[in-house]
N, C-alpha and C positions, 0 to 999 in steps of 0.2 A: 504493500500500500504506500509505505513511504518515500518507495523505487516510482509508481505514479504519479503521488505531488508530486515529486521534484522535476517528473518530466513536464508536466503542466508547466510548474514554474518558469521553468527552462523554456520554454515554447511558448509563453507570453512574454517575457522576456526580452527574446527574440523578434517578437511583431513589435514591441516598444521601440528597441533602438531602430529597426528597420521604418518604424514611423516620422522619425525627425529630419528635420530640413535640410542641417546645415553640416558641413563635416569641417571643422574649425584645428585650427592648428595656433596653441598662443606661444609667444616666449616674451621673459621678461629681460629686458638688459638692466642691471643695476652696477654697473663699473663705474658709476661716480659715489657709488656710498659706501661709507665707510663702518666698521664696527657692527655691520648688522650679518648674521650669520646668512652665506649664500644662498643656503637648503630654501632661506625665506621664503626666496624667491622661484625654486625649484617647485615648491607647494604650491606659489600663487597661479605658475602657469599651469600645472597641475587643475587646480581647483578651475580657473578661467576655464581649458579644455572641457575638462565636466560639464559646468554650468553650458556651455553653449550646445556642445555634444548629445546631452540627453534632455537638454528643454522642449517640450511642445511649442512650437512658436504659433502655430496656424492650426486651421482646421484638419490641412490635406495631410496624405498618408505617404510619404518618399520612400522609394525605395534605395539601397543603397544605391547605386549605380544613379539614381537621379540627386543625390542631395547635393547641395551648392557647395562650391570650396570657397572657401576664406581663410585668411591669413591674418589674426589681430596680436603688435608687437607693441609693448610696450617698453618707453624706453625711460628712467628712474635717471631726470637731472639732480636732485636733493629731497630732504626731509623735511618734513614740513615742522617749522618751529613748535617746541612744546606738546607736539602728540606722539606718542610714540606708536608708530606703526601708518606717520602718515608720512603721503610720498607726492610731488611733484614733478609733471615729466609730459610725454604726449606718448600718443596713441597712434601707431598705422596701423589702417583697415583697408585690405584685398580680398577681394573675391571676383571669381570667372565664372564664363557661360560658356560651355560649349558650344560649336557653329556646328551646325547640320552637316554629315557628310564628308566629316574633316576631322584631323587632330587636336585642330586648334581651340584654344580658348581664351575667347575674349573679355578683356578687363571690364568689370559694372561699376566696382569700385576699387578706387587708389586714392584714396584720401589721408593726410595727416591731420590727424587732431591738436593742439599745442598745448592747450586750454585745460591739463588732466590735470585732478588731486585728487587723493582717494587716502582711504584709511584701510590696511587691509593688516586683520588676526591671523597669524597663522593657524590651520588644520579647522578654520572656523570657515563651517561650509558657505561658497556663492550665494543666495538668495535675494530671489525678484518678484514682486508682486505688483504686476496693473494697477490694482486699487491701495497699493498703499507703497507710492516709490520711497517717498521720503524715510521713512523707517524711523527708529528712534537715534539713531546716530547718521546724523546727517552724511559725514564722511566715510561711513563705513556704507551711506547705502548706496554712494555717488559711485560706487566700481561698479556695480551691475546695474546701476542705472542708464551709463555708458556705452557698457558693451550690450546691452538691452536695449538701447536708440539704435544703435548701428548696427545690430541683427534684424532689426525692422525697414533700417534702409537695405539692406542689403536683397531683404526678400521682396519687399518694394520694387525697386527697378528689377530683379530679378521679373518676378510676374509682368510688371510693366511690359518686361523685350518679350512674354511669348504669347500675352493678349491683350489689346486695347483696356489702357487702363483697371488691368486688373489688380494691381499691388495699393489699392485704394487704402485695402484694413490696415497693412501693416506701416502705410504712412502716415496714418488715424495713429494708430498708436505708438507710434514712435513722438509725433507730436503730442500726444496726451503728456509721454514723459518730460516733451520740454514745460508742460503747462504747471505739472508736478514734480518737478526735478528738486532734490535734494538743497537747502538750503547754508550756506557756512563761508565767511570771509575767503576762503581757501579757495572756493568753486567760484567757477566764471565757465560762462560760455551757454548758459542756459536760456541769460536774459537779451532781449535786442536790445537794452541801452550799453550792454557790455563791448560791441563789434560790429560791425556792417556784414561781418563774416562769421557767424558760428552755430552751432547747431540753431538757435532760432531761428535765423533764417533762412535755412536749410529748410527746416520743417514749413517755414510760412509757405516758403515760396514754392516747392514739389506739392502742397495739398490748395495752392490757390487757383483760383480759377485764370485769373491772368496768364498762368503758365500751363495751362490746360495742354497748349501746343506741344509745350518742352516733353508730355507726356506721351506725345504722338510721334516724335522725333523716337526716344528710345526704342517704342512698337515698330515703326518701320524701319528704323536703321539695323535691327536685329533681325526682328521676323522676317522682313519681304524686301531683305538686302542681304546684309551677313548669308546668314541661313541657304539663299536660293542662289548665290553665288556660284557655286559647282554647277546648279541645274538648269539655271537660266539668267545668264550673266547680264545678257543686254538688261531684261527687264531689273535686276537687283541694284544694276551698277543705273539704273535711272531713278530710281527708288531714292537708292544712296544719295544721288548728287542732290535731290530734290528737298533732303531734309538739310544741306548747306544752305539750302534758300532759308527754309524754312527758321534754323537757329539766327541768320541773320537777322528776319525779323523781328524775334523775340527779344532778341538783342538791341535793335533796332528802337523797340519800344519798351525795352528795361532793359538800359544799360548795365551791362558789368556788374551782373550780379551773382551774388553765391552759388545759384543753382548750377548757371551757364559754366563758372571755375571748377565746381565737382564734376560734369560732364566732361570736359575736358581734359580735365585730372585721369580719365581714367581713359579717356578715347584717346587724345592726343597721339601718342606714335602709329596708334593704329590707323589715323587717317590720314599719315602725314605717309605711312605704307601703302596704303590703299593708292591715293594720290598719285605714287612714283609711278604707279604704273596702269597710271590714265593717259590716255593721248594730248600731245601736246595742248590744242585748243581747251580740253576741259581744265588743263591745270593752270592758264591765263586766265579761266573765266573763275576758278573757285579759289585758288592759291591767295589771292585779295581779301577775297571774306574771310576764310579761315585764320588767316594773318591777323583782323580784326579781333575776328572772336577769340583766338587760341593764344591770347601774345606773348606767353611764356616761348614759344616755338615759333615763333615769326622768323627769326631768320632760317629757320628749318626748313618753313616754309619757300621762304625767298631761294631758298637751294634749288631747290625744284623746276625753278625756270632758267636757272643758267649753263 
């Protein structure tokens, strides 16, 4: 009988991990601190892994072979005066989508975070809750309230590249955390009076209707571009050029904002790739916008046509 449980166990188990989204890989650098024993930080990525690994994020049911990769690194500039156990430093967030038909996988997100403070116990397990981000230690709930924004964007534009505007919930909620984010002299990056740049406006601007477009942009640049690429080039590679028009607009009529910099952040080589190997005339007619839009990569651009 108790050869049964355990196969039950074992075999729910098994639908559990096979139910979650995301396949996460953390590591923490702390080569600027001093005096704190390394293992600390051994555990923290540890624990980060976990929490993201076996969290339900959504409704749907992934199997392994479908869940999302990401990449979240955190890097430990100092100690945050007077708490023991608190850390200041930023966060990189990666994750890829697979292209239809291909090897390749394309970047959703490449974002650095800068804005990070956290309070983290060791062996004291990750915990996130929707209805109650703030927790009773503000600092200790600001780590998975972080990596719980950025798990929401991730599956956000995720859904976004493979049906019109479907990553709606998980932008919903990601914004509810900046509504309810964690409150402490320490923490920045919640509020818009803090930055022109940071999670607040990240979340305004991907659930406002103003940027509604910017939504349509990811769907066809992924689905009915990337994607069909191998199958039907003329129409993918018309697709493609149609959303340069398209970011320009948005651009156009909301200048240089966050949203357009995360997009960017994360397409940028890949369309400065794509680009190299369009025919002369398309790259005099798009090489100008995307110089506009992309200006980290402007002279990258400018390469292109000489």
């Amino acid at each position: 009988m108790k050869i049964i449980f355990s196969l039950i166990a074992l075999f729910l188990l098994s639908l559990q991990v096979q139910a979650q989204e995301l396949n996460c890989k953390a590591t923490v650098m702390a080569d600027q601190i001093q005096g704190t024993d390394p293992k600390v930080f051994k555990t923290m990525e540890q624990s980060i892994t976990e929490f993201v690994n076996t969290r339900k994020w959504g409704t749907d049911n992934f199997e392994n072979k479908e869940k999302i990769e990401c990449v979240f690194t955190i890097i430990i500039n100092k100690q945050i005066e007077g708490v023991d156990g608190g850390y200041l430093g930023r966060l990189s967030i990666q994750a890829t989508r697979p292209i239809f038909n291909t090897t390749y996988n394309s970047n959703m997100v490449n974002f650095v975070d800068k804005d990070v403070a956290f309070k983290y116990i060791q062996f004291q397990p990750i915990e996130f809750n929707d209805n109650r981000i703030a927790g009773n230690d503000a600092l200790v709930s600001n780590l998975p309230a972080l990596i719980s924004y950025y798990c929401y964007l991730i599956l956000g534009f995720d859904y976004d590249s493979y049906a019109l505007k479907s990553g709606t919930e998980f932008y919903n909620k990601a914004l509810n955390i900046v509504n309810n984010a964690p409150e402490n002299k320490a923490i920045v990056g919640w509020k818009a009076v803090e930055s022109q740049r940071n999670r607040f406006w990240l979340s305004d601007q991907i659930t406002n209707n103003r940027f509604t477009a910017m939504r349509d942009v990811i769907y066809k640049y992924h689905r009915l571009g990337l994607d069909l690429l191998s199958t039907d080039a003329d129409a993918a590679r018309a697709t493609i050029n149609a959303t340069f028009n398209t970011l320009a607009q948005i651009n156009s009529e909301n200048p240089s904002t966050m949203l357009m910099q995360f997009f960017f952040n994360a397409k940028g080589e890949e369309i400065l790739n794509y680009l190299a190997k369009t025919p002369l005339p398309e790259k005099q007619k798009f090489v100008p916008i995307l110089s506009t839009l992309d200006v980290s990569n402007a002279n990258k651009y400018a390469d292109l046509l000489r």
